[in-house]
KOLKOL-744141 format. One record per atom (N, C-alpha, C, O): residue number from 1; residue in three letters; atom name; x, y, z. Coordinates in pm, 1 decimal, decimal comma. Layout:
<gukes>
> zake_zado_tilo_xx_yy_zz
> NUM_ALA_CA_X_Y_Z
...
</gukes>
This chain:
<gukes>
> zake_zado_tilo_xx_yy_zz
> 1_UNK_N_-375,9_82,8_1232,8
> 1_UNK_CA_-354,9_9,0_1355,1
> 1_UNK_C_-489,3_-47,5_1401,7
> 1_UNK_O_-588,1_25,1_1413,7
> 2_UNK_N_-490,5_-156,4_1423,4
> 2_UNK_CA_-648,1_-212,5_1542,9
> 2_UNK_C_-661,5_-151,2_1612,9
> 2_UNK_O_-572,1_-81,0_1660,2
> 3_UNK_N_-814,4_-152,1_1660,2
> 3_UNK_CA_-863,9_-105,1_1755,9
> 3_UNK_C_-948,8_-181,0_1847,7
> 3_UNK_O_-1067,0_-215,3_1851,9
> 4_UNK_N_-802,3_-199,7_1948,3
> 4_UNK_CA_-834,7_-288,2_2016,1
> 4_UNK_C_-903,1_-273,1_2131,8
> 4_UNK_O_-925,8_-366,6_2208,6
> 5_UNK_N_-954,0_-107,4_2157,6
> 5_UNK_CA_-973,5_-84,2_2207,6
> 5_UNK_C_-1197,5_-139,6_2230,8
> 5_UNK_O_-1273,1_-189,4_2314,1
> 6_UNK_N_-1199,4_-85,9_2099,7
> 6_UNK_CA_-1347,7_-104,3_2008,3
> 6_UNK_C_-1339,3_-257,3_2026,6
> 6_UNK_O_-1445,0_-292,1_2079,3
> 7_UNK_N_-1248,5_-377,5_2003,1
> 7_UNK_CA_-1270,4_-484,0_2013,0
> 7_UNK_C_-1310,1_-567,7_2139,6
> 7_UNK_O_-1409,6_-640,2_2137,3
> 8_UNK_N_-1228,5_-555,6_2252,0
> 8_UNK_CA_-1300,1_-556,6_2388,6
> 8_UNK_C_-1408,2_-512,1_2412,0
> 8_UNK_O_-1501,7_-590,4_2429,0
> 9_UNK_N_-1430,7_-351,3_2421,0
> 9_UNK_CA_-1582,3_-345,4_2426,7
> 9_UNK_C_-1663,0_-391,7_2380,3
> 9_UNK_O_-1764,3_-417,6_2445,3
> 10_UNK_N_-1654,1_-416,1_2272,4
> 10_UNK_CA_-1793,1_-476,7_2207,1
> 10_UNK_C_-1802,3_-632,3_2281,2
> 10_UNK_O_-1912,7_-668,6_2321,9
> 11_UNK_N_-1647,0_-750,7_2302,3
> 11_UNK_CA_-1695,6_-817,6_2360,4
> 11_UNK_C_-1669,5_-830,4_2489,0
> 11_UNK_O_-1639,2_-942,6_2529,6
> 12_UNK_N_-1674,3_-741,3_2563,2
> 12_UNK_CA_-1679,4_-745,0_2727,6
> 12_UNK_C_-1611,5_-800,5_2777,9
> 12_UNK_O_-1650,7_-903,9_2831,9
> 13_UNK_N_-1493,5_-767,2_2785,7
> 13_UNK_CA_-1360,3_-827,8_2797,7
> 13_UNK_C_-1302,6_-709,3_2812,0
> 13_UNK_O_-1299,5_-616,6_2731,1
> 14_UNK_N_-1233,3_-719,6_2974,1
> 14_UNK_CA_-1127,1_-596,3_3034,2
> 14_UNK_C_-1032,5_-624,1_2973,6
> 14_UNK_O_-1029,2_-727,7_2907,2
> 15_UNK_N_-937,8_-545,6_2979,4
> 15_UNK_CA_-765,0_-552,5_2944,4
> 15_UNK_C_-692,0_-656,9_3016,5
> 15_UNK_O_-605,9_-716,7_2951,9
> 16_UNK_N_-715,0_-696,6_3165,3
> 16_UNK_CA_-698,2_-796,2_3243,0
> 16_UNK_C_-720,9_-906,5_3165,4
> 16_UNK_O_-627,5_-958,7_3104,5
> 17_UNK_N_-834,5_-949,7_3159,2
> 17_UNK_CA_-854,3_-1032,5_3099,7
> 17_UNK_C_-781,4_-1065,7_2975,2
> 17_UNK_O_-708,8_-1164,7_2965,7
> 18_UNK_N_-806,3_-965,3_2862,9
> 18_UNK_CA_-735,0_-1000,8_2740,3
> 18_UNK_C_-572,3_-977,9_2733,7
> 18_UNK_O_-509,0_-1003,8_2631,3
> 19_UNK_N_-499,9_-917,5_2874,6
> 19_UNK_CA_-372,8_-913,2_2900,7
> 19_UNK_C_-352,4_-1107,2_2932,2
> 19_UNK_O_-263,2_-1183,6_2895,1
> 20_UNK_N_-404,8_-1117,6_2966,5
> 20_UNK_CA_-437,9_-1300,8_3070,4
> 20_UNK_C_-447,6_-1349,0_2930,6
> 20_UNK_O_-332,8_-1355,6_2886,8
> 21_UNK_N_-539,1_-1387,6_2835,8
> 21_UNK_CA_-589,0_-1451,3_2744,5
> 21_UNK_C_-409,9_-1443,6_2627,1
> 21_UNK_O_-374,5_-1544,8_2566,5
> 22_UNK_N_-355,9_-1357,5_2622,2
> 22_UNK_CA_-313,7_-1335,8_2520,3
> 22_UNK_C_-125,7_-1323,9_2577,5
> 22_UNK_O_-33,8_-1281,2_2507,6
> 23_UNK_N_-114,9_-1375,3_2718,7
> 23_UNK_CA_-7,2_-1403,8_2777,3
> 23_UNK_C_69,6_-1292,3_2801,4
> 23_UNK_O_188,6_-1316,8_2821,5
> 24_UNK_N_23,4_-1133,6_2806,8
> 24_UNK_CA_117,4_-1019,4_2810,6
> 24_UNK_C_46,8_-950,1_2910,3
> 24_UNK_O_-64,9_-986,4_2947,4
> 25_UNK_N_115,8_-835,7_2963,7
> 25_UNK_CA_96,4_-739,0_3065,5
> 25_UNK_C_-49,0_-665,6_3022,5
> 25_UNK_O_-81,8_-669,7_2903,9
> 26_UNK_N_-136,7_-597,4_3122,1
> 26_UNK_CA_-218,3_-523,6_3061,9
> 26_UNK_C_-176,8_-392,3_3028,4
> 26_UNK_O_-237,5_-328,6_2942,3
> 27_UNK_N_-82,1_-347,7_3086,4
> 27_UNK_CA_2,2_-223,6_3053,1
> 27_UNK_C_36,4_-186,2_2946,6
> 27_UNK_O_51,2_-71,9_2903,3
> 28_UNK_N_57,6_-337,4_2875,4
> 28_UNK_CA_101,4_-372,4_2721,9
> 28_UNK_C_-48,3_-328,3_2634,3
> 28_UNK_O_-54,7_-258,0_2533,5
> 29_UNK_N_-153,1_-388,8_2702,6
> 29_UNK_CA_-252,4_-395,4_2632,1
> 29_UNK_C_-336,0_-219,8_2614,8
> 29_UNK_O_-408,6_-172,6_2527,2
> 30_UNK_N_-282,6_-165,4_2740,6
> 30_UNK_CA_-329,1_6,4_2729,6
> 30_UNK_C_-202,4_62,1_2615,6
> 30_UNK_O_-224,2_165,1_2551,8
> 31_UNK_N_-99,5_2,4_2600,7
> 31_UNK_CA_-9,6_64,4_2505,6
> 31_UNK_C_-40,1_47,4_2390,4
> 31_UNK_O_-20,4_148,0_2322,3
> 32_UNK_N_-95,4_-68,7_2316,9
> 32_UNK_CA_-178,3_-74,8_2207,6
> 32_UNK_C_-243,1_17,9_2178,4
> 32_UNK_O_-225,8_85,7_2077,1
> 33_UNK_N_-364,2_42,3_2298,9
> 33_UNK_CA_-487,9_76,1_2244,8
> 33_UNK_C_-460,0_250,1_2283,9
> 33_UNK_O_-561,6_319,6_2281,2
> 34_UNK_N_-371,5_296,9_2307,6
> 34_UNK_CA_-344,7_452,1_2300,8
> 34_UNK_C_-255,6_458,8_2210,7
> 34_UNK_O_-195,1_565,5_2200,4
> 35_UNK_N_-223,3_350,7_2122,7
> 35_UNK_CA_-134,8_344,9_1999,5
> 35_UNK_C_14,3_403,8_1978,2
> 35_UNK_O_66,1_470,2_1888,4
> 36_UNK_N_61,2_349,0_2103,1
> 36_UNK_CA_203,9_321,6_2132,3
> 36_UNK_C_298,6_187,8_2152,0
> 36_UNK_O_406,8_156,0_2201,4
> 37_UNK_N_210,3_142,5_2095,8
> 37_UNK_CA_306,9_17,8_2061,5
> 37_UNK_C_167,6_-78,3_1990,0
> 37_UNK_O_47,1_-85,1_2013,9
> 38_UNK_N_240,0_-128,3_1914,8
> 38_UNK_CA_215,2_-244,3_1825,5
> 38_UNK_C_157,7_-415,5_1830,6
> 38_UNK_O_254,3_-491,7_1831,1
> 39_UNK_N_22,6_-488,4_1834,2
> 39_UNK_CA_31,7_-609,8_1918,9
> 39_UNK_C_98,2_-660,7_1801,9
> 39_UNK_O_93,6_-635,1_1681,6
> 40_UNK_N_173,6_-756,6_1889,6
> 40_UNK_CA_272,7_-809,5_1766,4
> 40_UNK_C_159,9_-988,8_1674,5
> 40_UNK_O_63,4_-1060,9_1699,9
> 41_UNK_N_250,5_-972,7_1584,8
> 41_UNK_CA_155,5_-1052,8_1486,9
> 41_UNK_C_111,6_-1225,3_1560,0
> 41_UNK_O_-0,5_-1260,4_1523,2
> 42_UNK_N_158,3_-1292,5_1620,5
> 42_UNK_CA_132,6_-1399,8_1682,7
> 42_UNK_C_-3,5_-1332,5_1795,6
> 42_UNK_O_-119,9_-1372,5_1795,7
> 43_UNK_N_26,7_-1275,6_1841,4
> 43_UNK_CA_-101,6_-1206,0_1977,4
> 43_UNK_C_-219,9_-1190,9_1869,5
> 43_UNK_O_-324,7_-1254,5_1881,4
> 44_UNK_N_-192,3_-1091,0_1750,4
> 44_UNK_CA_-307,5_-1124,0_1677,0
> 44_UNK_C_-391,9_-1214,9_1637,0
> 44_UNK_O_-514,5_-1222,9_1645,2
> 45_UNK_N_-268,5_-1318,3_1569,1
> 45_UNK_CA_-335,8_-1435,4_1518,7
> 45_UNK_C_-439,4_-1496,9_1588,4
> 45_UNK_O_-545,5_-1526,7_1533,6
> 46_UNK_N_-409,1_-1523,1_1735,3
> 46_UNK_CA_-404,1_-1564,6_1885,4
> 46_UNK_C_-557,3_-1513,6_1870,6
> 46_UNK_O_-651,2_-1586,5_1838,5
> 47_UNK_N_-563,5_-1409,6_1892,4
> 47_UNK_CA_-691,3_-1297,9_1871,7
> 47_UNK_C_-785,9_-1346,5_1753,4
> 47_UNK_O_-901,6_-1329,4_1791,9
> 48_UNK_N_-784,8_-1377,9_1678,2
> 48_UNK_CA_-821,5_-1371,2_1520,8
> 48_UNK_C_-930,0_-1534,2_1561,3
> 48_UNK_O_-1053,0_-1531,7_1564,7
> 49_UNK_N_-835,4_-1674,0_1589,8
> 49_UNK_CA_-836,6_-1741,7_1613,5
> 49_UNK_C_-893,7_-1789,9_1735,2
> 49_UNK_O_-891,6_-1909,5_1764,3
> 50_UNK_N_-964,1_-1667,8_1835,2
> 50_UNK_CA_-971,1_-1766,5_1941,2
> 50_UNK_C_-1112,3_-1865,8_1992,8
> 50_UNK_O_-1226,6_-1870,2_1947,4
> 51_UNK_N_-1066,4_-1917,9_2072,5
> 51_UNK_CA_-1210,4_-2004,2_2105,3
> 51_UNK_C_-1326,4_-1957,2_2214,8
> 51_UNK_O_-1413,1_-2024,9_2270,0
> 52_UNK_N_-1297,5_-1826,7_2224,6
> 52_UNK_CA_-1381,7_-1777,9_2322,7
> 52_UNK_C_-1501,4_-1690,6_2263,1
> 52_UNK_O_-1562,0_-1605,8_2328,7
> 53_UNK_N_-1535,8_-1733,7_2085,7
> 53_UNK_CA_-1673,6_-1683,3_2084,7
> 53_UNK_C_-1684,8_-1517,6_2055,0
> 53_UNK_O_-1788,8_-1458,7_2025,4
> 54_UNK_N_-1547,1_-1455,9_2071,0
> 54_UNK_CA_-1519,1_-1327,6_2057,8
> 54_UNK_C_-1520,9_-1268,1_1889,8
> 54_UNK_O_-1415,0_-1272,9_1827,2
> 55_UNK_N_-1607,7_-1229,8_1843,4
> 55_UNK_CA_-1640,3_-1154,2_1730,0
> 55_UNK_C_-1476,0_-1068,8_1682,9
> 55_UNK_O_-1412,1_-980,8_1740,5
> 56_UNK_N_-1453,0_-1141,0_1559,7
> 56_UNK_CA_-1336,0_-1045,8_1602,2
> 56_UNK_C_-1337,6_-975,3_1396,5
> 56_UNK_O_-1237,0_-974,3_1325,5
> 57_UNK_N_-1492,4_-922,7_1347,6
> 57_UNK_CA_-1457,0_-888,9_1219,5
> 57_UNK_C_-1396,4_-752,2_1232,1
> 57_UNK_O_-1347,0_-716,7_1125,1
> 58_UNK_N_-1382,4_-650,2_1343,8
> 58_UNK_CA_-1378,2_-515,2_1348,5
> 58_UNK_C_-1188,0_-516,0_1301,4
> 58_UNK_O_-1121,7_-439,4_1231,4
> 59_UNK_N_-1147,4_-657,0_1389,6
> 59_UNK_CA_-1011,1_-690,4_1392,5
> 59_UNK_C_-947,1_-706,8_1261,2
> 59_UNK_O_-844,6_-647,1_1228,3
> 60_UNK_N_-1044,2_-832,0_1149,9
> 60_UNK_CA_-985,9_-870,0_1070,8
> 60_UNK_C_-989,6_-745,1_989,4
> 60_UNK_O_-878,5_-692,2_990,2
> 61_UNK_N_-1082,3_-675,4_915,6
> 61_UNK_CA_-1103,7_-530,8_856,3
> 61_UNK_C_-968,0_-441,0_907,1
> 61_UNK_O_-891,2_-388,0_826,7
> 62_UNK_N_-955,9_-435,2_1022,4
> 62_UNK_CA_-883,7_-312,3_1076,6
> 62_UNK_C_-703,7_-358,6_1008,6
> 62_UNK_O_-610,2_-285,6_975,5
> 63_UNK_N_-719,4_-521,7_1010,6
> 63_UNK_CA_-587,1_-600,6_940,1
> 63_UNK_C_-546,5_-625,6_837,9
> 63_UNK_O_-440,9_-663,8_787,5
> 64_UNK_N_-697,5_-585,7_793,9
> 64_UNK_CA_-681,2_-593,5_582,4
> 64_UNK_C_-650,4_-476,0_569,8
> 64_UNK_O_-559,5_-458,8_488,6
> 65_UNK_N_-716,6_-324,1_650,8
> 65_UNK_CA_-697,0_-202,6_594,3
> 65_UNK_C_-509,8_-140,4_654,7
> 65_UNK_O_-453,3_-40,0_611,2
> 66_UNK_N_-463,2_-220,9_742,3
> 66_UNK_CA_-309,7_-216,2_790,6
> 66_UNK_C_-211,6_-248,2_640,8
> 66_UNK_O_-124,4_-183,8_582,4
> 67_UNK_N_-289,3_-404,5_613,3
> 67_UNK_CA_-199,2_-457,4_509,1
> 67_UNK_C_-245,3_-385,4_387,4
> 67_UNK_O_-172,6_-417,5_293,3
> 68_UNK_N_-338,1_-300,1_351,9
> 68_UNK_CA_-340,9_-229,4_204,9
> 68_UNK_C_-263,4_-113,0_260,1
> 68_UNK_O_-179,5_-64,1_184,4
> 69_UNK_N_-276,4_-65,7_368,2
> 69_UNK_CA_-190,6_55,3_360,4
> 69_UNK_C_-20,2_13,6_320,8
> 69_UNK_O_51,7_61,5_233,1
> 70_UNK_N_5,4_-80,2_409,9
> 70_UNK_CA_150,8_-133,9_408,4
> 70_UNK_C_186,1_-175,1_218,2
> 70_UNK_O_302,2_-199,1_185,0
> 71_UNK_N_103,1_-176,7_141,8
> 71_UNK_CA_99,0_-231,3_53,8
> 71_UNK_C_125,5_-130,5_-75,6
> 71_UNK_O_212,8_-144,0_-161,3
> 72_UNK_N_1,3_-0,4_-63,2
> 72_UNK_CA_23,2_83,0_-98,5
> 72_UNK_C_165,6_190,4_-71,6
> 72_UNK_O_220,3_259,5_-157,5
> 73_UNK_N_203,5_178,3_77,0
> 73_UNK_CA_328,4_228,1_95,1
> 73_UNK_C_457,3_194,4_-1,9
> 73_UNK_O_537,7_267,7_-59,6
> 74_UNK_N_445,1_83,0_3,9
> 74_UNK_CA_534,0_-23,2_-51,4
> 74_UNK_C_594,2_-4,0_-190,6
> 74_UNK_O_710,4_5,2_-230,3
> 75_UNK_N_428,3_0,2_-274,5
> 75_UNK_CA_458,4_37,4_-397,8
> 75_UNK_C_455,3_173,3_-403,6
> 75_UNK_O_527,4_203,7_-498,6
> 76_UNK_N_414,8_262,5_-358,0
> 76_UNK_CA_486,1_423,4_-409,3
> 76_UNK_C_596,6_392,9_-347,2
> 76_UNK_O_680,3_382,6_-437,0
> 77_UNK_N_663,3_365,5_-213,2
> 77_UNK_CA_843,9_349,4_-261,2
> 77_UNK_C_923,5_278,7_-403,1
> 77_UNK_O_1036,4_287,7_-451,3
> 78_UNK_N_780,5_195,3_-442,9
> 78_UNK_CA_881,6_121,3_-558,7
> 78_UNK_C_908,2_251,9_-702,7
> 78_UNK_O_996,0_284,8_-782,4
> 79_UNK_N_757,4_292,0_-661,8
> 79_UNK_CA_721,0_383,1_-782,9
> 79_UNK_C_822,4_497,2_-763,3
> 79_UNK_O_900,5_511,6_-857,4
> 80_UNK_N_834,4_569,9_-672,7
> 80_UNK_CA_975,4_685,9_-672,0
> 80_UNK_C_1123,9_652,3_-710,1
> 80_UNK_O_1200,7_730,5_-766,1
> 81_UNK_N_1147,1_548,0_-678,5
> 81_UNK_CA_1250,1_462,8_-683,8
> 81_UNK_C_1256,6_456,6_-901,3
> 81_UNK_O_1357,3_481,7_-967,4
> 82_UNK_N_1150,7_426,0_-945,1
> 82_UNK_CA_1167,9_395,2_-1064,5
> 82_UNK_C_1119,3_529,6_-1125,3
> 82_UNK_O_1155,1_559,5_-1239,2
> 83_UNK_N_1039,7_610,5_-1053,7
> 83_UNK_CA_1099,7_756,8_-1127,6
> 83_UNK_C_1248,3_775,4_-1150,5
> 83_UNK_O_1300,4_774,2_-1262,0
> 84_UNK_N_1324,3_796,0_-1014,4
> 84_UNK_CA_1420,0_811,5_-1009,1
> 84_UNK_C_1510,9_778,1_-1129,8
> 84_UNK_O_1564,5_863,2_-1200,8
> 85_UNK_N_1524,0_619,6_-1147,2
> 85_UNK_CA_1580,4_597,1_-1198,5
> 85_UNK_C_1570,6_674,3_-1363,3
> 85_UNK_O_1665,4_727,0_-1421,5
> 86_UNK_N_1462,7_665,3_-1402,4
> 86_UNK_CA_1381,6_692,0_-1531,0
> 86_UNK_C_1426,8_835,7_-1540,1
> 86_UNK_O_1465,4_868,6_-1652,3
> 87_UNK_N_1430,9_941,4_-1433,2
> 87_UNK_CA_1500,8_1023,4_-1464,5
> 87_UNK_C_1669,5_1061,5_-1466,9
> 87_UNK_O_1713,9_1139,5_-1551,2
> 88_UNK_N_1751,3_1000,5_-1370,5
> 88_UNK_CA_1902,6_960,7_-1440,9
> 88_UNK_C_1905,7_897,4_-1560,9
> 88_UNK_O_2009,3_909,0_-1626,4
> 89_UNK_N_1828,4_841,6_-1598,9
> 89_UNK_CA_1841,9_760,8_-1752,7
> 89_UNK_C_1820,7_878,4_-1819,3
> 89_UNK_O_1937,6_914,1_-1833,7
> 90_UNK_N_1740,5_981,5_-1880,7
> 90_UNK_CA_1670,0_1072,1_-1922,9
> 90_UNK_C_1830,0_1177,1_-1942,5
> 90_UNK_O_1891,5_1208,3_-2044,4
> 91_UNK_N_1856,9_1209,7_-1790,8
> 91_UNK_CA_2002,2_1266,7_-1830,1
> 91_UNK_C_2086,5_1190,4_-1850,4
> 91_UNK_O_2175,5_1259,9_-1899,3
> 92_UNK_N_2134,4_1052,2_-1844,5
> 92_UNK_CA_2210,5_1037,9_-1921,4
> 92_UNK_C_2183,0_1003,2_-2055,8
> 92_UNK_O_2294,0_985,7_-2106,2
> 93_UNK_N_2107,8_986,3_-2129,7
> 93_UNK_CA_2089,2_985,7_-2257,0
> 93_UNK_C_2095,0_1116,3_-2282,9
> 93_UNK_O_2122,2_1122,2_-2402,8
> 94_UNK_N_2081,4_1267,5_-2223,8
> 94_UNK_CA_2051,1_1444,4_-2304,1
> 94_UNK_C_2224,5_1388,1_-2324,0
> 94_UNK_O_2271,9_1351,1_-2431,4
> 95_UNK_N_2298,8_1393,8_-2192,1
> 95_UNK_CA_2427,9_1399,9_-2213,9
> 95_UNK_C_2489,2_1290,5_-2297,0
> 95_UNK_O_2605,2_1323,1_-2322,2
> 96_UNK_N_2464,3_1195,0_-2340,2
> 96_UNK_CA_2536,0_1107,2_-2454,5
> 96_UNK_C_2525,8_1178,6_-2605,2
> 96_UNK_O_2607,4_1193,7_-2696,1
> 97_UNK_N_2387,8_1214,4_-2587,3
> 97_UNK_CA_2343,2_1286,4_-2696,6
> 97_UNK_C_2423,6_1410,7_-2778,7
> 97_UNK_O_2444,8_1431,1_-2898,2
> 98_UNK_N_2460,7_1490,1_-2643,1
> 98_UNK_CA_2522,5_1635,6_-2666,0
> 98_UNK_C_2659,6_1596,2_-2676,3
> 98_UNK_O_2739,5_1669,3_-2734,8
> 99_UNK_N_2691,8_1495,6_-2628,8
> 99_UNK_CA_2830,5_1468,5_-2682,4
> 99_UNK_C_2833,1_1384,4_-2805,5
> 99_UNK_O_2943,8_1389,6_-2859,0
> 100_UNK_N_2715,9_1280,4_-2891,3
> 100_UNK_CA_2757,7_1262,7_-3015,2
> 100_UNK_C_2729,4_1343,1_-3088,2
> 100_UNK_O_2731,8_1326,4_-3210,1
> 101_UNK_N_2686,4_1479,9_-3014,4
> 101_UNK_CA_2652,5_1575,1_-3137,2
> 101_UNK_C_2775,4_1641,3_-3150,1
> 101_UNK_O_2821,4_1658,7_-3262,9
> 102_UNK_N_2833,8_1679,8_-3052,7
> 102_UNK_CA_2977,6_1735,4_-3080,6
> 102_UNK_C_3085,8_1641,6_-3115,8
> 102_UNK_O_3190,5_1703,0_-3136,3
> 103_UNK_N_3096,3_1517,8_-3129,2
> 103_UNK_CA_3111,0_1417,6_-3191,7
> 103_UNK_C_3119,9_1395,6_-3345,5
> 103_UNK_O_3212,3_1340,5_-3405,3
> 104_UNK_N_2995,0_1454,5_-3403,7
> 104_UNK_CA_2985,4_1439,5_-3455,8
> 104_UNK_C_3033,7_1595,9_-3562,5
> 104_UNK_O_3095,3_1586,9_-3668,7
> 105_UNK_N_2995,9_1702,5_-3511,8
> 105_UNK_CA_3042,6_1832,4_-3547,9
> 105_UNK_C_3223,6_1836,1_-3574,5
> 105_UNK_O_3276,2_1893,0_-3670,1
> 106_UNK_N_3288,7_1770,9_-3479,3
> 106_UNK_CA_3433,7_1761,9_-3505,6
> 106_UNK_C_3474,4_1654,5_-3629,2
> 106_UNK_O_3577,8_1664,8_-3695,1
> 107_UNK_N_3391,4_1569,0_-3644,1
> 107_UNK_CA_3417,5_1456,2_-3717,3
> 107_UNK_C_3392,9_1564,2_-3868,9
> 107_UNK_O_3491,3_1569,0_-3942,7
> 108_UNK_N_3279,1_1639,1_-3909,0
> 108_UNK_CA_3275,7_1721,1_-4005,4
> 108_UNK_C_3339,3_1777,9_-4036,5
> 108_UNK_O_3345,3_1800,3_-4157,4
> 109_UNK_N_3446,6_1850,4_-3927,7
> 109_UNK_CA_3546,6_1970,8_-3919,2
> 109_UNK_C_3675,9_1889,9_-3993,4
> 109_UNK_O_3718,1_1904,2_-4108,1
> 110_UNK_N_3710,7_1823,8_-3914,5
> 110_UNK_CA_3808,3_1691,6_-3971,1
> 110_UNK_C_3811,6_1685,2_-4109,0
> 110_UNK_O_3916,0_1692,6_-4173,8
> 111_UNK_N_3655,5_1666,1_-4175,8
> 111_UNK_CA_3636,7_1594,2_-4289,7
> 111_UNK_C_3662,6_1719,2_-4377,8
> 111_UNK_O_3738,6_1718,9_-4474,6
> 112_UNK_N_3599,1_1814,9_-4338,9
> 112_UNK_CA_3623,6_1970,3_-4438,7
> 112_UNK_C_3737,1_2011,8_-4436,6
> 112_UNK_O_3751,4_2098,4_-4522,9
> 113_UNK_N_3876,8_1981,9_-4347,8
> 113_UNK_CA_3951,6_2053,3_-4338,9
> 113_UNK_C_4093,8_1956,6_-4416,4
> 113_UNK_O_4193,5_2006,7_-4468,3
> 114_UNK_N_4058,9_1793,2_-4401,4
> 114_UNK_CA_4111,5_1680,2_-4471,4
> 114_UNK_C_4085,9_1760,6_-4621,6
> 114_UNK_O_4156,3_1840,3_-4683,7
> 115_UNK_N_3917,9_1686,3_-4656,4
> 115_UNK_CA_3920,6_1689,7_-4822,6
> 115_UNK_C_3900,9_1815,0_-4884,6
> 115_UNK_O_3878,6_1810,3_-5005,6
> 116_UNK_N_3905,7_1997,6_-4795,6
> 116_UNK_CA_3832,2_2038,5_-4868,0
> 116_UNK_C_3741,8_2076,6_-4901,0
> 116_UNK_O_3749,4_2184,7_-4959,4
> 117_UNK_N_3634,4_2027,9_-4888,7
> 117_UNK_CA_3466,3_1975,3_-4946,7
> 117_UNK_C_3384,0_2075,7_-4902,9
> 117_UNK_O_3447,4_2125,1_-4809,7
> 118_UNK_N_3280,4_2135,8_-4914,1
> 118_UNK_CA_3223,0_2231,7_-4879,1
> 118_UNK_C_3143,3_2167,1_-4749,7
> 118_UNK_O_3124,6_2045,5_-4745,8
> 119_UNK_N_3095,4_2257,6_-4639,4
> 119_UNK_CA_2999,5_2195,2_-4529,9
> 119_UNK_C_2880,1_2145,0_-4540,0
> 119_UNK_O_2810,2_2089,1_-4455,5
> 120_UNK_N_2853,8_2179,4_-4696,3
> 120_UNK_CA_2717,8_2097,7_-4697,0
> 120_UNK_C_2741,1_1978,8_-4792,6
> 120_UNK_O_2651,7_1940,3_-4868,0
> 121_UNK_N_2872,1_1917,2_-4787,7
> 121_UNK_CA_2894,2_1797,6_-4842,8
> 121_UNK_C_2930,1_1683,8_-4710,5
> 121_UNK_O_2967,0_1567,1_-4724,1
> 122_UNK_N_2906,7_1757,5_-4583,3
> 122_UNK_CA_2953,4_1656,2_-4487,1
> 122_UNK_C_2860,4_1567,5_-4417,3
> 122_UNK_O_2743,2_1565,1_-4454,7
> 123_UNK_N_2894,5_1503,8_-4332,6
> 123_UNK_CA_2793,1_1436,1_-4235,0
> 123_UNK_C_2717,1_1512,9_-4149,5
> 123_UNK_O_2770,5_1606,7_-4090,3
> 124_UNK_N_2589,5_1484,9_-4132,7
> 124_UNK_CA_2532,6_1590,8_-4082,1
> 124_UNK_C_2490,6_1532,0_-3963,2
> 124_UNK_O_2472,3_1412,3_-3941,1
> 125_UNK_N_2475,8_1636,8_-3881,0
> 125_UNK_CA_2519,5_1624,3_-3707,1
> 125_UNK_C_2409,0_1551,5_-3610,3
> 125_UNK_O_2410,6_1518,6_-3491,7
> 126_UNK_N_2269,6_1537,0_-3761,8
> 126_UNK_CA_2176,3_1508,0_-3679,4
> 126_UNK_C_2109,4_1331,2_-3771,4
> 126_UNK_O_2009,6_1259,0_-3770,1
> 127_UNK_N_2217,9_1337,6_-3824,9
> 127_UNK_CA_2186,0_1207,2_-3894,6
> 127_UNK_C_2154,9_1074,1_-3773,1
> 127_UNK_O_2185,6_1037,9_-3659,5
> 128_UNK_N_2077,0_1038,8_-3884,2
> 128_UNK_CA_2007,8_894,0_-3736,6
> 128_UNK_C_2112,0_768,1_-3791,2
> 128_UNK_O_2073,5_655,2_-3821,7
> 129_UNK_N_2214,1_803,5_-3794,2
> 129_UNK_CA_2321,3_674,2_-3776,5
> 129_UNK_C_2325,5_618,9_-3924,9
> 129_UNK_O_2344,0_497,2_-3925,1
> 130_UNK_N_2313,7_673,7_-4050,1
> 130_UNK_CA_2334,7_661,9_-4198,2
> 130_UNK_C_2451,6_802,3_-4256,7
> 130_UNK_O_2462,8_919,7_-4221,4
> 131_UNK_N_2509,3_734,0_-4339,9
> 131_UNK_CA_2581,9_843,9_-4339,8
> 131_UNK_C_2593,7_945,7_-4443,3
> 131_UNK_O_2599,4_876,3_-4544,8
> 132_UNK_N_2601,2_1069,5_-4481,6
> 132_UNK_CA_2585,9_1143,0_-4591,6
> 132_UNK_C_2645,7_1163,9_-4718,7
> 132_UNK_O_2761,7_1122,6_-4720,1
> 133_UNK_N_2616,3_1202,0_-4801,2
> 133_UNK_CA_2780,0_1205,5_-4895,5
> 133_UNK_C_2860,3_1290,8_-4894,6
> 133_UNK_O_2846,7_1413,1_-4891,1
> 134_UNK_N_2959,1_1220,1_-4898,1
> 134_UNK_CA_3134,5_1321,0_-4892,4
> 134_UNK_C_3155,2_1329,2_-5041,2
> 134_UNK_O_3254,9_1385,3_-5086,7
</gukes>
């Protein structure tokens, strides 16, 4: 959040005043600066921009380090979000898995109990998708 408090002082400018300058209550302007409410982004600009000679780098800094935080927030929501996902994928691939393995175990049973054939003439359960000899 700015500190808008640090910004007046330094340029000598009451809350009156910068309540006046910036078209809002000063009440508004003590709610800022005890960091209960928010100056909204036009008042900033307003601020950033103005013609009264008012130093305002403490402002722009305090607005770059708002927007990296907002930024960084941003992307660890993206980043949990794509854990997330990465881990439902994870189980559903164990579980596709454990079912073409039993899939594949019945398909053997089938085949031994059709031709016969001994179990180590069947498809084997862990074959990578080629098939064995019958």
């Amino acid at each position: 959040m700015i500190d808008l408090r640090t910004f007046r002082k330094k340029n000598g400018i009451t809350q009156k005043e910068l309540a006046k300058f910036l078209g809002i209550t000063h009440g508004f302007i003590s709610q800022v600066e005890l960091g209960k409410s928010r100056l909204p982004e036009d008042k900033l600009e307003k601020l950033l921009n103005n013609d009264r000679g008012w130093a305002v780098d403490d402002l722009v800094e305090a607005e770059n380090s708002i927007n990296l935080q907002t930024e960084v927030e941003r992307l660890n929501k993206t980043i949990d979000g794509l854990n997330e996902t990465i881990r439902i994928q994870g189980e559903t691939i164990k579980t596709q898995s454990e079912t073409i393995a039993k899939q594949s175990e019945t398909i053997n049973v089938l085949i031994v109990s059709k031709e016969g054939h001994a179990p180590g003439h069947v498809l084997s359960a862990h074959s990578t998708g080629t098939q064995g000899s019958i």
